[in-house]
Structure formats: structure tokens, C-alpha cells
Wavefront OBJ file of the C-alpha trace (Angstrom):
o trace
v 23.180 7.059 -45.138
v 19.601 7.834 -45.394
v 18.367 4.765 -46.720
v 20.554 2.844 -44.437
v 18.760 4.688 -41.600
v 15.380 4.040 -43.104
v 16.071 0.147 -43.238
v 17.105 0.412 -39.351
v 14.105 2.264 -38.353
v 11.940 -0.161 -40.576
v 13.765 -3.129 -38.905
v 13.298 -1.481 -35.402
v 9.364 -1.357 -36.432
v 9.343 -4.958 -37.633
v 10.902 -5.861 -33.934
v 8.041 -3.642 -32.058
v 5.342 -4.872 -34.060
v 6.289 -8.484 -33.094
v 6.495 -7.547 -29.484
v 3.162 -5.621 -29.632
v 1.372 -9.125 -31.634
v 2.671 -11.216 -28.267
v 1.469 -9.360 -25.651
v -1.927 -8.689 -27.060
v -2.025 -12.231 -27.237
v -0.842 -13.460 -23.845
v -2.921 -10.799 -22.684
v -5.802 -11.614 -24.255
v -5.348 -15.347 -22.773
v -5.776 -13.939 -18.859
v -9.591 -14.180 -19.458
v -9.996 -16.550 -16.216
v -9.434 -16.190 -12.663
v -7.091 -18.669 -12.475
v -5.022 -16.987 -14.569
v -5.851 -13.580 -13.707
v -4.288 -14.453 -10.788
v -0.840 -15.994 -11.923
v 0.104 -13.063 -14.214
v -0.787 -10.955 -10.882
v 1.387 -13.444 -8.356
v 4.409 -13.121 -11.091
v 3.965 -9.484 -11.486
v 4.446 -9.204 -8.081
v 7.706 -10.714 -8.284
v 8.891 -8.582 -10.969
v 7.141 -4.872 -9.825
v 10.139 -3.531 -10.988
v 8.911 -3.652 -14.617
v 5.429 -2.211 -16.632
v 2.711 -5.121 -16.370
v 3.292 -5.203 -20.211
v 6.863 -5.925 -19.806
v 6.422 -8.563 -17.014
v 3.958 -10.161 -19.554
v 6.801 -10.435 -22.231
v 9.235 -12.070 -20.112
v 6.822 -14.395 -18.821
v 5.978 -15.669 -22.044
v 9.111 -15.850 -23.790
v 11.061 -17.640 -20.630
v 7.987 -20.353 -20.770
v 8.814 -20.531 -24.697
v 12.735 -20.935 -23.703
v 11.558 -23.479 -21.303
v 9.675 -25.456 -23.608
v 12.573 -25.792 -25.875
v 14.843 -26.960 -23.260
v 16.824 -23.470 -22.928
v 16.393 -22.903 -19.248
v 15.533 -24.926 -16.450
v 12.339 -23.926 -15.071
v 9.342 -22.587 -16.239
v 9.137 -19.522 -14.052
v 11.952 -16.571 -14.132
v 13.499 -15.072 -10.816
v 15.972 -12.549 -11.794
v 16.104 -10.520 -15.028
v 19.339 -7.890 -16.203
v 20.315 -6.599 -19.891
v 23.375 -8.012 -21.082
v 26.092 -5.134 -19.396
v 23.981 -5.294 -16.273
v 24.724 -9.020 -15.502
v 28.534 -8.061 -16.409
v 28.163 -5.485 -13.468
v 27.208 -8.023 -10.961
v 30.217 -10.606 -12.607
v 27.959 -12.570 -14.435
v 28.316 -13.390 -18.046
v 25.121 -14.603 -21.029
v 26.126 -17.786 -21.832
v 26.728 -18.469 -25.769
v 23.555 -19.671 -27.366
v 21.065 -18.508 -25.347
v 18.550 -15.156 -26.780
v 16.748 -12.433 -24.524
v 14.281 -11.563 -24.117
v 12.714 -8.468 -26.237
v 11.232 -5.766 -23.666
v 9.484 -2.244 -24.918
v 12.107 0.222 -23.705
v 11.866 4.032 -23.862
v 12.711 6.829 -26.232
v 13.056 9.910 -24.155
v 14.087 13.391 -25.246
v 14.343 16.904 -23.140
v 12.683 19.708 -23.409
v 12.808 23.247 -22.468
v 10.484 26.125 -21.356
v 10.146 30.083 -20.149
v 7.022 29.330 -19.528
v 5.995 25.677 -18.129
v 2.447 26.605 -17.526
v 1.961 26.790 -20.878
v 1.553 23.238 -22.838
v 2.312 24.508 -26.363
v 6.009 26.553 -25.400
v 7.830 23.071 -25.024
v 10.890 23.256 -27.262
v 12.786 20.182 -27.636
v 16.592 20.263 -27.096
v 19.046 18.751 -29.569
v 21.815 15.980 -28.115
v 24.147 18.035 -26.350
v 21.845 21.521 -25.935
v 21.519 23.397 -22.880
v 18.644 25.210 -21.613
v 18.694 29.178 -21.823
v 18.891 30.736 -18.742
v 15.659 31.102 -17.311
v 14.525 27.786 -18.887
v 12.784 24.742 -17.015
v 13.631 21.484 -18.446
v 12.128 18.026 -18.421
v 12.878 14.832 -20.006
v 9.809 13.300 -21.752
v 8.790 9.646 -23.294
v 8.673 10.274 -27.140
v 8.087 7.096 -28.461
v 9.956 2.960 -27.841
v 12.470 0.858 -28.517
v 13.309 -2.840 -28.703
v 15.562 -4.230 -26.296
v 16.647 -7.496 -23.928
v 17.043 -9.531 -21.058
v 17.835 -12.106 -19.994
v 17.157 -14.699 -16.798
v 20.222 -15.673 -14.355
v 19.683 -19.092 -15.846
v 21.062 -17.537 -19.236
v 24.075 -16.916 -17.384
v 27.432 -17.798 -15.140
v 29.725 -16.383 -13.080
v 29.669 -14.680 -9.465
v 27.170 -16.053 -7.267
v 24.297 -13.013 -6.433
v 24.381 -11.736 -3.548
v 21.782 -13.694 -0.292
v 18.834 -11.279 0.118
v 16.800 -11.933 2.960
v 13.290 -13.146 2.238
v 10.167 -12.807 4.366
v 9.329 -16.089 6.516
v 5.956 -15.308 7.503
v 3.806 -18.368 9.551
v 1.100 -20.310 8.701
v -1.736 -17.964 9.270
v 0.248 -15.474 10.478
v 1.201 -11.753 8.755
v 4.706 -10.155 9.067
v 5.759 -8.210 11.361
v 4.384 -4.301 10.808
v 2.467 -5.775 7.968
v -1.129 -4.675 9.280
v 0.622 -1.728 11.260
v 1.721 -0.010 8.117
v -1.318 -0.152 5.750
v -3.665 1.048 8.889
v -0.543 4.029 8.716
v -1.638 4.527 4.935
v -5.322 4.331 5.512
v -5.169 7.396 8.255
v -2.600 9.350 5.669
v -5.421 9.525 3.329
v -7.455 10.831 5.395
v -9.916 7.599 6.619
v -9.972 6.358 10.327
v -10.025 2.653 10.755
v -12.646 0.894 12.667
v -12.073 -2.939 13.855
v -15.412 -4.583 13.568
v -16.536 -7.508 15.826
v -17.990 -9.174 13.010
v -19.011 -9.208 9.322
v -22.685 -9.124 10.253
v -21.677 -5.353 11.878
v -20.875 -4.248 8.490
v -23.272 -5.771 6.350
v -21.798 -9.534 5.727
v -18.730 -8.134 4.291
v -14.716 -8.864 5.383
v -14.111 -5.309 4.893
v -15.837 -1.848 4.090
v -14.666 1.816 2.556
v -16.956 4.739 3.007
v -16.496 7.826 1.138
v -19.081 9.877 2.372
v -17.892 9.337 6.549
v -14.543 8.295 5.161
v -14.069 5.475 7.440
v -12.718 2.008 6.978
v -14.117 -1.263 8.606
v -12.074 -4.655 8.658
v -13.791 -7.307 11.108
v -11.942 -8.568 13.645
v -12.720 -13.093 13.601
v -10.272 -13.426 10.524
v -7.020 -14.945 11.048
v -4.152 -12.499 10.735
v -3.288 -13.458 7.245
v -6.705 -12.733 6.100
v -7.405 -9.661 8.212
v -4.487 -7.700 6.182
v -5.715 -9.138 3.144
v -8.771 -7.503 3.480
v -6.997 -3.864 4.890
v -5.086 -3.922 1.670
v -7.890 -3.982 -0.481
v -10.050 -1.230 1.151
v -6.827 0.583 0.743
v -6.819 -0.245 -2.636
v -10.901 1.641 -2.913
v -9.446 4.269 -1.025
v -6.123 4.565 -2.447
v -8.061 3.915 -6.593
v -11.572 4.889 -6.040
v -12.475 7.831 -3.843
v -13.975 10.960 -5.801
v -10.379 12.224 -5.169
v -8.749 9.635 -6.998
v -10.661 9.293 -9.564
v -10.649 12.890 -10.293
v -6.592 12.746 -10.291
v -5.686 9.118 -12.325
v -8.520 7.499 -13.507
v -8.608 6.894 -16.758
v -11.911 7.519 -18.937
v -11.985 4.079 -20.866
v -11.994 2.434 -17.322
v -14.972 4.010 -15.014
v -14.556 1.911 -11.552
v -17.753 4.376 -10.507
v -19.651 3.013 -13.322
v -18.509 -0.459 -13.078
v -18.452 -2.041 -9.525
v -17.237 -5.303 -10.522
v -14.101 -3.787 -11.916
v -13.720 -1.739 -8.773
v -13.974 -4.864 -6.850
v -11.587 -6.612 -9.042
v -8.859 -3.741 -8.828
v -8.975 -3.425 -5.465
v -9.359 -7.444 -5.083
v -5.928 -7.899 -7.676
v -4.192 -4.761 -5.087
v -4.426 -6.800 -2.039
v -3.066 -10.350 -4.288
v -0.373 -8.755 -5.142
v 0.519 -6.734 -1.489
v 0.246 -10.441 -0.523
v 2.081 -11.895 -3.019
v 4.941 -9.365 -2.747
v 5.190 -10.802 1.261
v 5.204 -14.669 0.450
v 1.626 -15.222 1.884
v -0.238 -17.806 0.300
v -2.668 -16.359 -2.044
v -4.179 -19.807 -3.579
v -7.265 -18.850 -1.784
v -7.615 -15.284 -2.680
v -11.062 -14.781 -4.191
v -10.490 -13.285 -7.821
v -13.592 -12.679 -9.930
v -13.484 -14.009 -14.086
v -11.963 -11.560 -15.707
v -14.465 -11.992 -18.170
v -17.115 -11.564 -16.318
v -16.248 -7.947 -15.567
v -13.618 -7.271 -18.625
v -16.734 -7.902 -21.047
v -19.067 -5.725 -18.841
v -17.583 -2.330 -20.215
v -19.513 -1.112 -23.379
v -17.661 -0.250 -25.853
v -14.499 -1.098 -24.646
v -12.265 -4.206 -26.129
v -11.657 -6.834 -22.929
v -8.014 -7.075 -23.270
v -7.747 -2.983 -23.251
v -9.406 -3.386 -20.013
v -7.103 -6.158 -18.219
v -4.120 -4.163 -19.669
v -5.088 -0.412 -18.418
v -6.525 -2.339 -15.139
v -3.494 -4.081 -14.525
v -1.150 -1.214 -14.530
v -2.847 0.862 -12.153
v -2.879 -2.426 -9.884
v 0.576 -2.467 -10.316
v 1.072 1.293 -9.731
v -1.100 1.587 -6.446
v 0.231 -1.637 -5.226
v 3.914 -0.301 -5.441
v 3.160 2.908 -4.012
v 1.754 1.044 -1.045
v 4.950 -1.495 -0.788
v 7.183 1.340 -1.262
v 5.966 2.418 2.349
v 5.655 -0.711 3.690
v 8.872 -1.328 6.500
v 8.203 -4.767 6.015
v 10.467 -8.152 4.682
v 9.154 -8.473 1.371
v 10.084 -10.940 -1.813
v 12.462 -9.872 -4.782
v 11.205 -7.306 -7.578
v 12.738 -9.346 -10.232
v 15.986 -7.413 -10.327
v 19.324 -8.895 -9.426
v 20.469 -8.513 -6.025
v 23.015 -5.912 -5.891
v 21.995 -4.598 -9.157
v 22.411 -0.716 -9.220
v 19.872 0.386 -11.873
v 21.052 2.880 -14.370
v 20.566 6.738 -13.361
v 19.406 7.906 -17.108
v 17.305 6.713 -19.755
v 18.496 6.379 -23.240
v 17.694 9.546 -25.305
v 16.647 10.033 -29.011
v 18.765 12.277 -31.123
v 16.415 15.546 -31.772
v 15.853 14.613 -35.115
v 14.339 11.339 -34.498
v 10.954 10.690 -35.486
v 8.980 8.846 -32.208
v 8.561 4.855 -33.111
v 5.386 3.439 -33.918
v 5.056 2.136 -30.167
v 3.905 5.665 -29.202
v 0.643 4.961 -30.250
v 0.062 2.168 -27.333
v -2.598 2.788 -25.259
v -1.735 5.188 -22.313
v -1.970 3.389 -18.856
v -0.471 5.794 -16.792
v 0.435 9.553 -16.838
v 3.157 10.320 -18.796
v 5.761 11.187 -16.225
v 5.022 8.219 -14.502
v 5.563 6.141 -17.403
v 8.763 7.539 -17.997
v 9.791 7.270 -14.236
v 9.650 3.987 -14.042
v 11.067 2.523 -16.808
v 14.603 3.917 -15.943
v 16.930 1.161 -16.123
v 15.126 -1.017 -18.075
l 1 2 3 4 5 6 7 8 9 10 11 12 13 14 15 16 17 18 19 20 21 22 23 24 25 26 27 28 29 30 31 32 33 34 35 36 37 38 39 40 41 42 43 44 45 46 47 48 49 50 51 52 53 54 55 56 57 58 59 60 61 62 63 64 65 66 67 68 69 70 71 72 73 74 75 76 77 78 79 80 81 82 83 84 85 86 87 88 89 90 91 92 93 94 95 96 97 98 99 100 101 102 103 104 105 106 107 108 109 110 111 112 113 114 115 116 117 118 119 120 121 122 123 124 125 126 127 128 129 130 131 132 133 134 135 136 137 138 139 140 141 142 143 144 145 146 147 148 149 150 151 152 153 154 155 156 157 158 159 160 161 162 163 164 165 166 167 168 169 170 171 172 173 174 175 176 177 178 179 180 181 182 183 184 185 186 187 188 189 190 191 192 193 194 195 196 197 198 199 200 201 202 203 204 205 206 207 208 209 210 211 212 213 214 215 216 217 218 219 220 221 222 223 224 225 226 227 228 229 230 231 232 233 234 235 236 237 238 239 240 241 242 243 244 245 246 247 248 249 250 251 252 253 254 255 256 257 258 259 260 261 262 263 264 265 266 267 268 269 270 271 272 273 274 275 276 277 278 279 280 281 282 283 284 285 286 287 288 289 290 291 292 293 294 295 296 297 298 299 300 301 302 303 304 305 306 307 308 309 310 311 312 313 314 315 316 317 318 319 320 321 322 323 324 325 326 327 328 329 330 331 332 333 334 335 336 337 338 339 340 341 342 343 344 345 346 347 348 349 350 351 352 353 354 355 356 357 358 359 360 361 362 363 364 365 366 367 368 369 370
């Protein structure tokens, strides 16, 4: 039994290792602009999953595209195998998923939950002691699949109404509810008559008065453009921020140009996420500024840079009442209400040792349902 375990964990590492090689790679490809932002434009289209996960299905769909398996290059809707039963829908013989990084989660319990080091782990079935706080906790990854509606037949998915905004134009309550967001944090917004009134510049954050400008002579379209990414300074780069989620490897106060880019890549992907046409969003060369960081490997800094793009740009749709495209799951999909659990004697997976792009709870918030 043993040794049949140890050739199922070794076959397990074998699968995570191979997912691990292909998304270094395709991630190491986004060293353009151009590119930088069409792996932003699709991740807004699937914010339901990690950046690194979005990058996986990207690639592999293309692959399955090039060999005649699906019909277009681009996915829309994504489900594991019992998910698309769910919805009536079944994986049509022949065609593979997609391999995602899914968690490994375990619970813990604690007297004292101040304390780091008093964490005891619970074995399957275990409950807390009385007097115990629990809390369920990423240990390590998995392999597991997808697969696109393409892959599959059966019920049609349910209409969802998509945003129709005009030429020029923003949605409705689009500007309305990031000026709402803005004031939240604590930053009044000033409408400028011009860019010469604040220094040639579309748009300006300042810490020290806390006040943000946006000038007035852009059309609509362009005028929320330019609110969401001073949100996106405010929101990823105020002392406060940085003091709370930044991450040491990537210093935004040492490093305008990836400031710029983050908050730059925030407001591509608020767009994106309403159907506005971002072909001529400004995006710097990734290179430029990935390559800029001493000491740091480039394609460490897209990935940690484009997760907390993703993150902050969710938490700003999330409180958005606006029309807004697809996240990439199903319609009517009801995402699972627990996360797959380890048995207490399993040892994490070599995936725990991927570099950390978000806090830990978050990570293991969002990946629910995967």
C-alpha cells in the first residue's frame, strides 16, 4: 500500500512539475506590451481564476486549437468535468482538459490564535476542543481539469446579459462608482479643466493631500479609464497599502515604472471586464520595467505583478453596480462551497514551494471551486 501511494504521489509530482515548466514559459513569453496586454484582456474574462491558472488554460485551449480540437482560439466558459454535468452538459469523448494547480487545504485548531506556533492540525473527521478556533489553511497543490463548453454538449447555458456600452461612451454608474471607492479610501476627487492644471498628466494621486485629479476634456470612455488607474495608486500604492500587501521582491516605491504599469494593467482590465475597447490603452514593455528590478528574475515580476492586478482589480469590480462581461465561469454555475482537503497525514506537494503572490488566506479564498 505504501509503495503504491509513493508511485501516486510521484505521479502527482510528475503532473505539477509539467504544469509548473508551462507557465514559466508562457509567462516568460509576455515580455511585450502587446502581449502584456492580451494575457491582461483574457484575464479579465476569466477573474474567476489565479492569473497563473488563467495562463494555463489559455495556453493549452490555443494548443487544442491548433490541433483542430476546438473551434476557436480563445476560451469563454471553463467547468471541471461534474460541474458541466450540473448545468446538463456532458465532455464529449476524445477531448482532454485542461490541467489547473488546485489546492490542498487542511484545518487547524487553536486556544490561542494569537500565537503562530499553537496551530494543531486536525485529522479527517476531528473536531475542535471546546474553546478552540479553527481555520482551514492551503498546505500544498494538486493537479486537476477543465474543460471549455466547446469540449462539450447538452443543455444550452443560460443568456446572461452583457454590457452594451457606446462608442465613446462609459456604462451607466461606471464613473459614479469608482469616484464612490476613491472617497471610501479616504481621497476627495477633484475634476480638472485640463491636463496642463495638473502637470500634463490625464490623471493624478497625491498621498501627502490625499486628493485625486482626473481632467475633465477626455471623452467619457477615457475619463474612467484614467479614475480607475489612480484608484489603482491609491487602492496598491499609498504608504497604507504598501505597509498591508506589498510584497518585498516587488517595491512599486522604489520602482515607478512598475507602479505605473500596475496601476496602468488595473484600469485595462476594469475596462476590459466592461467591454470597452482597450486597443488603445497605453501599456509600457514589460521589459522595460520587468528587467529594471535588481536582483529579481523578470518573469517573477510579471507573475507577482499580475496577481495583485488581478486582486485589486476584482476588489474594485466586486463593488462596481455596473453590467459587466463573464468571469469565465458557466452561467448558472453554482461554485462548490468547500475545498478539497488533505488527509492529516499527507505530506504538502512540491507546488508549495511556488512563489507567494498573495497572503495566504487570500490564496485559499479564492480558489474555492476550482
Amino acid at each position: 500500500m505504501r509503495h503504491q501511494t509513493r508511485e501516486a504521489q510521484e505521479v502527482r509530482e510528475a503532473k505539477l512539475d509539467a504544469l509548473h515548466t508551462k507557465l514559466t514559459e508562457s509567462v516568460g513569453a509576455l515580455v511585450s506590451g502587446e502581449d502584456w496586454r492580451r494575457a491582461l484582456e483574457f484575464a479579465a474574462r476569466f477573474r474567476s481564476r489565479s492569473f497563473n491558472n488563467t495562463m494555463l488554460i489559455y495556453i493549452q485551449h490555443n494548443e487544442a486549437f491548433q490541433l483542430g480540437r476546438v473551434p476557436a482560439p480563445i476560451p469563454t466558459y471553463v467547468a471541471g468535468f461534474k460541474q458541466w454535468q450540473t448545468l446538463g452538459r456532458q465532455v464529449m469523448k476524445g477531448q482532454s482538459g485542461y490541467g489547473i494547480l488546485a489546492p490542498v487545504t487542511a484545518r487547524f485548531a487553536s486556544r490561542t490564535p494569537r500565537n503562530n506556533d499553537s496551530w494543531r492540525r486536525l485529522g479527517r473527521g476531528e473536531r475542535p476542543q471546546p474553546g478552540e478556533a479553527t481555520r482551514t489553511k492551503m498546505i500544498g497543490l494538486r493537479p486537476a481539469y477543465v474543460w471549455d463548453v466547446s469540449q462539450t454538449d447538452g443543455e444550452p447555458l443560460p443568456e446572461q446579459p452583457a454590457p452594451t456600452p457606446l462608442s465613446g461612451r462609459a456604462p451607466a454608474g461606471f464613473w459614479d462608482g469608482l469616484a464612490a471607492q476613491v472617497e471610501a479610501h479616504g481621497f476627495t476627487l477633484q475634476q480638472v479643466s485640463n491636463a496642463g492644471s495638473i502637470g500634463g498628466a490625464n490623471g493624478l494621486t497625491d498621498f501627502t493631500t490625499r486628493q485625486v485629479s482626473v481632467r475633465i476634456d477626455m471623452d467619457d470612455a477615457a475619463r474612467v479609464k484614467t479614475l480607475a488607474h489612480e484608484l489603482g495608486h491609491v487602492m496598491l500604492h499609498s504608504p497604507d497599502a504598501r505597509g498591508a500587501t506589498y510584497d518585498a521582491a516587488v517595491d512599486a516605491a522604489l520602482h515607478r515604472g512598475i507602479a505605473e504599469v500596475e496601476a496602468e494593467s488595473v484600469a485595462l482590465m476594469i475596462g476590459a471586464a466592461h467591454g470597452l475597447d482597450t486597443t488603445s490603452y497605453t501599456v509600457p514593455y514589460v521589459s522595460s520595467w520587468a528587467s529594471s528590478v535588481p536582483g529579481t528574475d523578470p518573469v517573477e515580476v510579471v507573475q507577482a505583478t499580475a496577481e495583485r492586478v488581478r486582486t485589486t482589480s476584482l476588489r474594485m469590480l466586486d463593488k462596481l453596480d455596473t453590467a459587466q462581461v463573464g468571469d469565465g465561469d458557466p452561467p448558472g454555475l453554482v461554485r462548490e462551497t468547500s475545498q478539497r482537503q488533505a488527509p492529516a497525514r499527507q505530506a504538502p506537494t512540491r507546488g508549495t514551494d511556488t512563489p507567494a503572490v498573495r497572503p495566504a488566506d487570500e490564496q485559499t479564498q479564492q480558489v474555492v471551486g476550482l
